[in-house]
N, C-alpha and C positions, 0 to 999 in steps of 0.2 A: 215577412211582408215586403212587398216593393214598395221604395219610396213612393212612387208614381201613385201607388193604391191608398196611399196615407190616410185618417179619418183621423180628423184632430180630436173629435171628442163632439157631448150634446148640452144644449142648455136645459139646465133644470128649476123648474118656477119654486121660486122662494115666495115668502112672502113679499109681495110689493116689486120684485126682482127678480130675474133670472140670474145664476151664478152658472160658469161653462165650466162642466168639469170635463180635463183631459184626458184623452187615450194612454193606457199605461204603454209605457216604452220598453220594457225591458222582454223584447223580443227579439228576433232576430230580423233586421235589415237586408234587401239586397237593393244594389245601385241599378237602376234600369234605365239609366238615360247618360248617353255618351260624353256630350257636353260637361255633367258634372263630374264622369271619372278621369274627364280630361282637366279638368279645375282643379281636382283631387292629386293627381300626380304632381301637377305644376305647386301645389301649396306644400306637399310634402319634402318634394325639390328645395325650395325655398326654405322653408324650415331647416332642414338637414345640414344647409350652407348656413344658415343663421346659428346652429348650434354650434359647428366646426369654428365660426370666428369667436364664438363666446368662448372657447379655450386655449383661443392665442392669443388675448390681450392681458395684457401687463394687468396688475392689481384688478382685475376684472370687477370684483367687488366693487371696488366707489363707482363705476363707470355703470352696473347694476343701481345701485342705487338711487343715482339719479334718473336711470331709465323709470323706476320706481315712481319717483318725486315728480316727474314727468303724467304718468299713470296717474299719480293721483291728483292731479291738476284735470287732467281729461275725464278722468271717469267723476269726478266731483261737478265740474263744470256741466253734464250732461242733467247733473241733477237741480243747477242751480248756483251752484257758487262760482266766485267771482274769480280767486283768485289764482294766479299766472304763478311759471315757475320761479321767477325771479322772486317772489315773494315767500315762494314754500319752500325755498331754502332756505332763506335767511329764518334769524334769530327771533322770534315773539318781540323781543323790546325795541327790533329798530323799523318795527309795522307801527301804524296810525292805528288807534283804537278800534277805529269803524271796521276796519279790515281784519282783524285776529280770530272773530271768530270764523269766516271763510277759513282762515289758517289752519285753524283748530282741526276742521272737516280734515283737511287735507292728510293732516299730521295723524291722524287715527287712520285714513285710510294706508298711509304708508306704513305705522306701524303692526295695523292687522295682514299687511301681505306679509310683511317682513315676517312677522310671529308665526303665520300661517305656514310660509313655506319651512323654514326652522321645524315645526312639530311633526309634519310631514315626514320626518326621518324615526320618530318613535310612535305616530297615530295615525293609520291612513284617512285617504281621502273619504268623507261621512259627513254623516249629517250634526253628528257633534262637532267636528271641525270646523262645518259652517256657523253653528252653532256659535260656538267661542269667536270667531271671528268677529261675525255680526256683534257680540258682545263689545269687542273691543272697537270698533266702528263706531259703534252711536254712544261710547263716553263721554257725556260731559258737552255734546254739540245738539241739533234741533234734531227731536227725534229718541234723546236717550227716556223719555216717558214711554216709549212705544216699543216695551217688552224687548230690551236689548239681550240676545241670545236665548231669546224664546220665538219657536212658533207661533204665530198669531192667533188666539183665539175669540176672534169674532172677524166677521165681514168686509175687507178693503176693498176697492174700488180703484180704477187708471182715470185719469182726467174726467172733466167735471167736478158740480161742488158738490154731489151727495152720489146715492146708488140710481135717483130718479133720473138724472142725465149724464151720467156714468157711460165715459166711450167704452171703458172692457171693463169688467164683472168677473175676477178671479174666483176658483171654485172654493164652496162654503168650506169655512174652519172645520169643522168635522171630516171633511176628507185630505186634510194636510199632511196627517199621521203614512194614510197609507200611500199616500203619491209620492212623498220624500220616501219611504221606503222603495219605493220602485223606483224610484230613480238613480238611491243609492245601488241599488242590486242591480243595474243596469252599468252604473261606471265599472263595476267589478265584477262585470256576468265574462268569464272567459271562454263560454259554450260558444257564445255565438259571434262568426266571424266580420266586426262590423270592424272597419279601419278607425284608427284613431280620432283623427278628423274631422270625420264623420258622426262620429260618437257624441264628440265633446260639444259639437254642432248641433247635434239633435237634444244634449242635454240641456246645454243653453237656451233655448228653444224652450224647453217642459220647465226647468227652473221661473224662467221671467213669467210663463205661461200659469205656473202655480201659486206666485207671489206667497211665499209660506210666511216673510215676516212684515209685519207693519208698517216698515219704512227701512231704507236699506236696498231694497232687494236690487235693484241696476246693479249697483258694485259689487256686489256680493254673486251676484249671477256673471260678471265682467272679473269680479277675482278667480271664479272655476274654472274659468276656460285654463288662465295661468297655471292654478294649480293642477291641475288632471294633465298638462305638459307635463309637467317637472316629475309630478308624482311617478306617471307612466313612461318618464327618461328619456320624452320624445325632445327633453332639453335639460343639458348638462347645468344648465343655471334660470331663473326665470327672464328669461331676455324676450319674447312677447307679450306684448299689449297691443288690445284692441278697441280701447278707448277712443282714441284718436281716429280710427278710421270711421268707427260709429258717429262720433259728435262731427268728423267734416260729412258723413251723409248721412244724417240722423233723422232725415225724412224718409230714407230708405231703409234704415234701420230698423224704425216704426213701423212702415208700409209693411216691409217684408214678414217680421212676426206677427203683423196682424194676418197680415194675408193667408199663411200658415194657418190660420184657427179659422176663419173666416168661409175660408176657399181650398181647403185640404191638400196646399202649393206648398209642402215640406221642400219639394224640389229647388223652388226659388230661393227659400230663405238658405239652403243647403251651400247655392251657388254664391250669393251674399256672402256668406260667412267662408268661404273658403279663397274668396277674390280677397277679403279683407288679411286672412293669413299670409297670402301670397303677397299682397302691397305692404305690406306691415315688415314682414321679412326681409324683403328690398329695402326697405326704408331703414330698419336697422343695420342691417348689411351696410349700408350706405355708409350709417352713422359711425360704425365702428371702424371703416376706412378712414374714413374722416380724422376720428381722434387718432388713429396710428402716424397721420401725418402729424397731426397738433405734437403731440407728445415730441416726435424727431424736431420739428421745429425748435420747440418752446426748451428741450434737453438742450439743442446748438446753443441757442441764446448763451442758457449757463455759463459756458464754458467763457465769457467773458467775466467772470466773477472772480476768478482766478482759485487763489487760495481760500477764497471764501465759496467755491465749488458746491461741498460737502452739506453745507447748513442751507444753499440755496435748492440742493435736490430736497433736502427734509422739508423745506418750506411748499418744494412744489409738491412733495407726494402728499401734503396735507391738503393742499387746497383743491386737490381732484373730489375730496371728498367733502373738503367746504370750502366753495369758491366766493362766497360772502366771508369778509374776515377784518378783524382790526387788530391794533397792534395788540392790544393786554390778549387776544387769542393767540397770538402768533408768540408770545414771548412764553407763554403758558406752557405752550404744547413745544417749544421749541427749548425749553430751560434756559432761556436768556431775556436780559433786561428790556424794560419798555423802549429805551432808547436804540439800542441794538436790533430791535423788532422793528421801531422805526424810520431806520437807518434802509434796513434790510425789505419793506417794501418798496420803499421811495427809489430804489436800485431795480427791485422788478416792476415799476412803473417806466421809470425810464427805459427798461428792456422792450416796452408796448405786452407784458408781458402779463398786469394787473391796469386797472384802472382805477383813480378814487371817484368815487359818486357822491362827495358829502359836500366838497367845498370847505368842511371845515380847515382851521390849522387845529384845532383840538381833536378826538373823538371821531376819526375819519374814517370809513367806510371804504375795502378797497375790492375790486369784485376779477375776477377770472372769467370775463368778459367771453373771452371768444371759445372762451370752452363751452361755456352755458348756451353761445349760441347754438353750439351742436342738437341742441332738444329741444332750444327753443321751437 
Protein backbone atom coordinates (compact mmCIF):
# COMPACT_ATOMS: atom_id res chain seq x y z
CA UNK A 1 0.00 0.00 0.00
CA UNK A 2 1.39 3.63 -0.64
CA UNK A 3 1.34 5.72 2.27
CA UNK A 4 -0.21 8.40 0.02
CA UNK A 5 -3.35 5.72 -0.47
CA UNK A 6 -3.69 5.14 3.26
CA UNK A 7 -7.66 4.34 4.57
CA UNK A 8 -7.53 4.84 8.25
CA UNK A 9 -10.46 2.66 8.65
CA UNK A 10 -14.81 3.25 9.13
CA UNK A 11 -17.08 4.09 11.90
CA UNK A 12 -19.38 1.62 12.96
CA UNK A 13 -22.98 2.57 14.93
CA UNK A 14 -23.13 1.15 18.31
CA UNK A 15 -25.64 1.69 20.15
CA UNK A 16 -26.07 5.36 21.01
CA UNK A 17 -22.33 5.81 19.31
CA UNK A 18 -20.21 5.21 16.66
CA UNK A 19 -16.70 3.43 17.66
CA UNK A 20 -13.87 3.72 14.38
CA UNK A 21 -12.49 0.69 13.88
CA UNK A 22 -8.86 0.78 12.19
CA UNK A 23 -7.38 -0.51 9.03
CA UNK A 24 -5.25 -3.50 9.88
CA UNK A 25 -1.54 -2.56 9.33
CA UNK A 26 0.31 -5.35 8.96
CA UNK A 27 0.89 -4.96 5.27
CA UNK A 28 3.32 -4.01 3.19
CA UNK A 29 4.13 -0.12 2.95
CA UNK A 30 5.73 1.89 0.20
CA UNK A 31 6.99 5.62 0.78
CA UNK A 32 5.67 7.63 -2.14
CA UNK A 33 6.35 11.20 -1.31
CA UNK A 34 9.91 12.66 -1.43
CA UNK A 35 9.82 14.93 1.31
CA UNK A 36 9.23 12.22 3.88
CA UNK A 37 12.05 9.82 2.46
CA UNK A 38 14.11 12.91 2.79
CA UNK A 39 12.91 13.18 6.74
CA UNK A 40 13.46 9.64 6.81
CA UNK A 41 17.15 9.62 5.87
CA UNK A 42 17.79 12.69 8.04
CA UNK A 43 16.10 10.96 11.34
CA UNK A 44 17.97 7.82 10.67
CA UNK A 45 21.32 10.06 10.44
CA UNK A 46 20.51 11.33 13.69
CA UNK A 47 19.76 8.33 15.29
CA UNK A 48 22.91 6.48 14.13
CA UNK A 49 25.04 9.65 15.73
CA UNK A 50 22.88 9.35 18.87
CA UNK A 51 23.51 5.72 19.19
CA UNK A 52 27.57 6.04 18.58
CA UNK A 53 27.73 8.73 21.55
CA UNK A 54 25.62 6.32 23.77
CA UNK A 55 28.72 4.12 23.75
CA UNK A 56 31.29 6.53 24.43
CA UNK A 57 30.12 7.92 27.71
CA UNK A 58 31.64 6.87 30.94
CA UNK A 59 29.08 4.97 33.26
CA UNK A 60 26.43 5.46 30.49
CA UNK A 61 23.88 3.75 32.76
CA UNK A 62 23.20 6.72 35.49
CA UNK A 63 23.42 9.35 32.67
CA UNK A 64 20.49 6.78 31.00
CA UNK A 65 18.75 6.90 33.78
CA UNK A 66 18.14 10.11 34.30
CA UNK A 67 17.40 10.47 30.45
CA UNK A 68 14.58 8.04 31.98
CA UNK A 69 13.48 10.16 34.87
CA UNK A 70 13.40 12.82 32.46
CA UNK A 71 10.83 10.73 30.23
CA UNK A 72 8.84 10.11 32.89
CA UNK A 73 8.28 13.61 33.99
CA UNK A 74 7.27 14.38 30.06
CA UNK A 75 5.30 11.67 29.23
CA UNK A 76 3.36 11.85 32.70
CA UNK A 77 2.98 15.56 32.42
CA UNK A 78 1.28 15.14 29.03
CA UNK A 79 -1.26 13.02 30.95
CA UNK A 80 -1.68 15.42 33.77
CA UNK A 81 0.65 15.45 36.51
CA UNK A 82 2.60 18.03 37.88
CA UNK A 83 5.66 16.88 38.77
CA UNK A 84 9.22 18.36 37.35
CA UNK A 85 12.50 16.32 37.44
CA UNK A 86 13.93 17.93 40.49
CA UNK A 87 11.32 16.17 42.30
CA UNK A 88 11.29 12.70 40.68
CA UNK A 89 14.56 12.22 41.71
CA UNK A 90 14.52 12.92 44.92
CA UNK A 91 13.53 10.73 47.77
CA UNK A 92 9.29 10.30 48.78
CA UNK A 93 10.21 11.79 52.31
CA UNK A 94 11.86 15.01 51.40
CA UNK A 95 8.34 15.96 48.87
CA UNK A 96 5.30 17.71 50.61
CA UNK A 97 2.50 15.40 50.98
CA UNK A 98 0.26 17.14 48.26
CA UNK A 99 3.07 16.25 45.69
CA UNK A 100 3.90 12.35 46.13
CA UNK A 101 1.34 11.09 44.51
CA UNK A 102 2.39 13.05 41.12
CA UNK A 103 5.66 11.22 42.25
CA UNK A 104 4.29 8.04 42.59
CA UNK A 105 3.11 8.31 38.67
CA UNK A 106 6.44 9.10 37.78
CA UNK A 107 8.26 6.27 39.76
CA UNK A 108 6.17 3.54 38.05
CA UNK A 109 6.45 4.91 34.83
CA UNK A 110 10.41 4.84 35.26
CA UNK A 111 10.38 1.65 36.69
CA UNK A 112 7.99 0.03 33.91
CA UNK A 113 10.74 1.24 31.14
CA UNK A 114 13.40 0.22 33.31
CA UNK A 115 11.76 -3.62 33.76
CA UNK A 116 10.47 -3.38 30.12
CA UNK A 117 13.72 -2.91 28.55
CA UNK A 118 15.64 -5.52 31.01
CA UNK A 119 12.86 -8.40 29.88
CA UNK A 120 13.42 -7.54 26.48
CA UNK A 121 16.66 -9.61 26.54
CA UNK A 122 14.46 -13.09 27.52
CA UNK A 123 10.59 -11.98 25.98
CA UNK A 124 10.36 -10.14 22.77
CA UNK A 125 8.49 -7.13 21.94
CA UNK A 126 4.30 -8.28 22.34
CA UNK A 127 1.44 -7.70 23.56
CA UNK A 128 2.28 -9.50 27.00
CA UNK A 129 5.07 -7.20 27.33
CA UNK A 130 2.87 -4.46 26.97
CA UNK A 131 0.75 -6.18 28.88
CA UNK A 132 3.06 -6.52 32.21
CA UNK A 133 4.21 -3.23 31.70
CA UNK A 134 0.86 -1.41 31.66
CA UNK A 135 0.57 -3.63 34.88
CA UNK A 136 3.36 -2.22 36.57
CA UNK A 137 2.29 1.41 35.45
CA UNK A 138 -0.93 1.88 37.16
CA UNK A 139 0.31 0.28 40.67
CA UNK A 140 -1.01 1.82 43.40
CA UNK A 141 -1.54 5.56 41.39
CA UNK A 142 -5.05 6.98 39.69
CA UNK A 143 -6.14 4.50 37.41
CA UNK A 144 -4.89 1.13 38.99
CA UNK A 145 -9.01 0.26 39.25
CA UNK A 146 -8.84 0.26 35.46
CA UNK A 147 -7.67 -3.36 34.62
CA UNK A 148 -3.98 -2.90 35.18
CA UNK A 149 -2.28 -5.24 32.48
CA UNK A 150 -5.48 -6.26 31.00
CA UNK A 151 -7.20 -5.23 27.73
CA UNK A 152 -10.12 -3.34 28.13
CA UNK A 153 -13.25 -4.92 28.07
CA UNK A 154 -15.87 -2.45 27.68
CA UNK A 155 -16.14 0.96 25.67
CA UNK A 156 -13.48 4.14 26.38
CA UNK A 157 -13.81 7.29 24.87
CA UNK A 158 -10.79 10.64 24.10
CA UNK A 159 -11.98 13.85 25.71
CA UNK A 160 -15.37 14.71 26.70
CA UNK A 161 -17.50 13.55 29.65
CA UNK A 162 -19.19 10.47 28.20
CA UNK A 163 -19.48 8.66 24.63
CA UNK A 164 -22.40 11.50 23.79
CA UNK A 165 -19.71 14.21 23.29
CA UNK A 166 -16.72 12.13 23.03
CA UNK A 167 -13.93 14.00 20.55
CA UNK A 168 -12.69 10.15 19.26
CA UNK A 169 -14.64 6.92 19.86
CA UNK A 170 -11.85 4.08 20.05
CA UNK A 171 -12.85 0.70 18.33
CA UNK A 172 -15.44 -1.42 20.42
CA UNK A 173 -13.74 -3.98 23.06
CA UNK A 174 -14.55 -6.93 21.05
CA UNK A 175 -12.13 -6.04 18.37
CA UNK A 176 -9.00 -5.44 20.65
CA UNK A 177 -8.04 -9.09 20.57
CA UNK A 178 -7.64 -8.97 16.82
CA UNK A 179 -5.94 -5.37 16.23
CA UNK A 180 -3.30 -6.03 18.86
CA UNK A 181 -2.68 -9.08 17.17
CA UNK A 182 -1.99 -7.41 14.01
CA UNK A 183 -0.21 -5.09 15.19
CA UNK A 184 2.05 -7.46 17.04
CA UNK A 185 2.56 -9.33 13.62
CA UNK A 186 3.21 -6.26 12.02
CA UNK A 187 6.39 -5.18 14.54
CA UNK A 188 7.78 -8.70 13.71
CA UNK A 189 6.47 -9.22 9.86
CA UNK A 190 10.06 -9.55 8.21
CA UNK A 191 8.36 -10.15 4.65
CA UNK A 192 7.75 -6.78 4.15
CA UNK A 193 10.25 -4.11 3.42
CA UNK A 194 9.05 -1.13 5.71
CA UNK A 195 12.20 0.96 7.35
CA UNK A 196 12.40 1.05 10.99
CA UNK A 197 10.99 4.43 11.43
CA UNK A 198 8.62 4.12 9.44
CA UNK A 199 7.34 1.21 11.10
CA UNK A 200 7.46 2.22 14.74
CA UNK A 201 5.61 5.43 13.32
CA UNK A 202 2.92 3.74 11.84
CA UNK A 203 2.58 1.63 14.92
CA UNK A 204 2.28 4.37 17.24
CA UNK A 205 -0.22 5.64 15.10
CA UNK A 206 -2.59 2.09 15.42
CA UNK A 207 -1.48 1.71 19.17
CA UNK A 208 -3.00 5.35 20.47
CA UNK A 209 -5.63 4.77 17.56
CA UNK A 210 -6.85 1.46 19.31
CA UNK A 211 -6.69 2.50 22.85
CA UNK A 212 -6.65 -1.40 24.01
CA UNK A 213 -6.31 -0.28 27.85
CA UNK A 214 -8.55 1.86 30.13
CA UNK A 215 -6.19 4.31 31.13
CA UNK A 216 -2.35 4.25 30.36
CA UNK A 217 -2.40 4.06 26.94
CA UNK A 218 -0.23 7.76 25.93
CA UNK A 219 2.76 6.17 27.94
CA UNK A 220 2.48 3.08 27.04
CA UNK A 221 2.05 3.76 23.26
CA UNK A 222 5.19 6.63 24.04
CA UNK A 223 7.17 3.54 25.77
CA UNK A 224 6.92 1.39 22.16
CA UNK A 225 8.28 3.65 20.29
CA UNK A 226 11.62 3.21 22.97
CA UNK A 227 11.28 -0.25 23.16
CA UNK A 228 10.81 -1.46 19.29
CA UNK A 229 14.47 0.89 19.09
CA UNK A 230 16.27 -1.17 21.49
CA UNK A 231 14.49 -4.25 20.68
CA UNK A 232 15.36 -3.99 16.87
CA UNK A 233 19.19 -2.50 17.92
CA UNK A 234 18.52 0.60 16.04
CA UNK A 235 19.91 1.71 19.71
CA UNK A 236 22.80 0.06 21.77
CA UNK A 237 20.91 1.62 24.98
CA UNK A 238 17.34 3.31 25.28
CA UNK A 239 18.74 6.92 24.82
CA UNK A 240 15.24 8.24 22.81
CA UNK A 241 12.34 9.82 23.99
CA UNK A 242 9.71 11.45 22.58
CA UNK A 243 7.76 12.78 25.23
CA UNK A 244 9.31 15.99 25.17
CA UNK A 245 8.95 16.90 21.86
CA UNK A 246 5.12 15.70 21.90
CA UNK A 247 4.14 17.76 25.15
CA UNK A 248 6.34 21.15 23.58
CA UNK A 249 3.93 20.60 20.30
CA UNK A 250 1.14 18.65 21.64
CA UNK A 251 -1.46 20.47 19.69
CA UNK A 252 0.32 19.04 16.69
CA UNK A 253 0.62 15.99 18.18
CA UNK A 254 -3.13 15.66 18.64
CA UNK A 255 -3.83 17.41 15.25
CA UNK A 256 -1.67 15.16 13.58
CA UNK A 257 -3.23 11.61 14.84
CA UNK A 258 -6.25 12.78 14.49
CA UNK A 259 -5.78 13.96 11.08
CA UNK A 260 -4.56 10.40 10.20
CA UNK A 261 -8.03 8.96 11.05
CA UNK A 262 -10.05 11.69 10.01
CA UNK A 263 -8.46 12.62 6.52
CA UNK A 264 -6.48 9.43 5.54
CA UNK A 265 -3.02 11.99 6.04
CA UNK A 266 -0.70 8.98 7.37
CA UNK A 267 1.79 11.10 5.51
CA UNK A 268 1.72 14.08 7.80
CA UNK A 269 1.55 12.41 10.96
CA UNK A 270 4.68 10.23 9.21
CA UNK A 271 6.54 13.56 8.88
CA UNK A 272 5.51 14.73 12.53
CA UNK A 273 7.09 11.75 13.90
CA UNK A 274 10.20 11.56 12.11
CA UNK A 275 10.99 15.60 12.60
CA UNK A 276 10.39 14.64 16.27
CA UNK A 277 13.28 11.70 16.07
CA UNK A 278 15.49 13.97 14.31
CA UNK A 279 15.16 17.05 16.95
CA UNK A 280 15.14 14.72 19.82
CA UNK A 281 18.48 13.01 18.59
CA UNK A 282 20.02 16.49 18.34
CA UNK A 283 18.91 17.36 21.44
CA UNK A 284 20.40 14.36 23.02
CA UNK A 285 23.53 14.54 21.11
CA UNK A 286 23.69 17.86 22.62
CA UNK A 287 23.04 16.65 25.94
CA UNK A 288 25.68 14.13 25.95
CA UNK A 289 28.36 16.74 24.85
CA UNK A 290 27.39 18.64 27.41
CA UNK A 291 28.03 16.08 30.28
CA UNK A 292 31.45 14.99 28.65
CA UNK A 293 32.46 18.52 29.34
CA UNK A 294 30.63 18.63 33.02
CA UNK A 295 32.42 15.35 33.91
CA UNK A 296 36.23 17.09 32.63
CA UNK A 297 35.22 19.94 34.57
CA UNK A 298 33.87 18.68 37.75
CA UNK A 299 37.08 15.53 37.61
CA UNK A 300 39.64 18.96 37.52
CA UNK A 301 38.00 20.37 40.37
CA UNK A 302 38.86 17.05 42.46
CA UNK A 303 42.17 17.24 42.03
CA UNK A 304 42.13 19.95 44.68
CA UNK A 305 41.15 17.43 47.30
CA UNK A 306 44.43 16.09 47.34
CA UNK A 307 44.85 12.89 49.21
CA UNK A 308 41.36 12.84 49.89
CA UNK A 309 41.14 12.38 45.74
CA UNK A 310 40.01 8.68 45.95
CA UNK A 311 36.77 9.13 48.33
CA UNK A 312 35.86 12.49 46.37
CA UNK A 313 35.67 10.49 42.80
CA UNK A 314 33.43 7.59 44.90
CA UNK A 315 31.36 10.48 46.07
CA UNK A 316 31.04 11.87 42.58
CA UNK A 317 30.33 8.63 40.72
CA UNK A 318 27.50 8.28 43.34
CA UNK A 319 25.85 11.33 42.67
CA UNK A 320 25.66 10.96 38.75
CA UNK A 321 23.24 8.71 39.82
CA UNK A 322 21.62 10.43 42.78
CA UNK A 323 22.36 14.02 42.51
CA UNK A 324 19.76 14.71 45.59
CA UNK A 325 21.64 13.49 48.62
CA UNK A 326 22.53 14.06 52.29
CA UNK A 327 25.02 13.16 54.55
CA UNK A 328 23.45 9.69 56.36
CA UNK A 329 23.36 8.72 52.23
CA UNK A 330 26.70 9.79 51.59
CA UNK A 331 28.29 8.10 54.75
CA UNK A 332 25.97 4.88 53.87
CA UNK A 333 27.01 4.28 50.52
CA UNK A 334 30.53 5.62 51.14
CA UNK A 335 31.47 3.32 54.51
CA UNK A 336 32.28 6.41 56.41
CA UNK A 337 31.04 8.40 59.49
CA UNK A 338 28.12 11.18 59.49
CA UNK A 339 30.82 13.54 60.33
CA UNK A 340 33.36 12.63 57.45
CA UNK A 341 30.15 12.72 55.11
CA UNK A 342 29.78 16.07 56.32
CA UNK A 343 32.95 17.24 56.16
CA UNK A 344 33.28 15.84 52.65
CA UNK A 345 30.08 17.72 51.18
CA UNK A 346 30.72 21.00 52.56
CA UNK A 347 34.27 20.63 50.42
CA UNK A 348 32.25 19.92 47.24
CA UNK A 349 30.02 22.80 47.93
CA UNK A 350 32.83 24.99 48.29
CA UNK A 351 34.18 23.39 44.96
CA UNK A 352 30.53 25.10 43.18
CA UNK A 353 30.64 21.53 42.73
CA UNK A 354 26.99 20.57 44.90
CA UNK A 355 24.70 23.06 46.27
CA UNK A 356 22.70 22.93 49.68
CA UNK A 357 18.95 23.73 49.28
CA UNK A 358 17.74 23.36 52.84
CA UNK A 359 19.24 26.21 54.82
CA UNK A 360 19.17 23.74 57.45
CA UNK A 361 22.46 23.26 59.90
CA UNK A 362 20.77 19.90 60.60
CA UNK A 363 19.24 17.53 57.91
CA UNK A 364 20.61 19.30 54.89
CA UNK A 365 19.77 18.68 51.33
CA UNK A 366 22.74 18.91 48.97
CA UNK A 367 21.83 18.74 45.12
CA UNK A 368 24.37 18.29 41.82
CA UNK A 369 22.79 21.38 40.54
CA UNK A 370 24.44 21.68 37.27
CA UNK A 371 24.24 18.35 36.24
CA UNK A 372 20.46 18.11 36.64
CA UNK A 373 20.42 21.14 34.76
CA UNK A 374 21.54 19.12 31.68
CA UNK A 375 17.61 17.49 31.38
CA UNK A 376 16.23 20.09 32.89
Amino acid sequence: MNISSFQAGTYIQRYQYKSFEPTLVDTEWHIDNSELNMLLSEANLKLGELNAFSQLIPNVDFFIEMHIYKEGTESSRIEGTQTNIDEAIQKEEYLSPEKRNDWQEVQNYVQAMNTAIETLSSLPLSNRLLKETHNILLQGVRGNHKLPGEFRRSQNWIGGSSLADAVFIPPHHDSIDLLMSDLEKFLHNENIPVPHLIKIGIAHYQFETIHPFLDGNGRIGRLLITLYLVSNKLLYKPTLYLSQFFEKNRSLYYDNLSKARTHNDLTQWLKFFLEGVRSTSEDSIQTFKNNIVLRANVEHKLISLGKRHAIGKALLEYLYSNPFTDAADVASVLGVNISTANRLLIEFTNLHILKEVTGFKRNRLFVFDEYINLFR
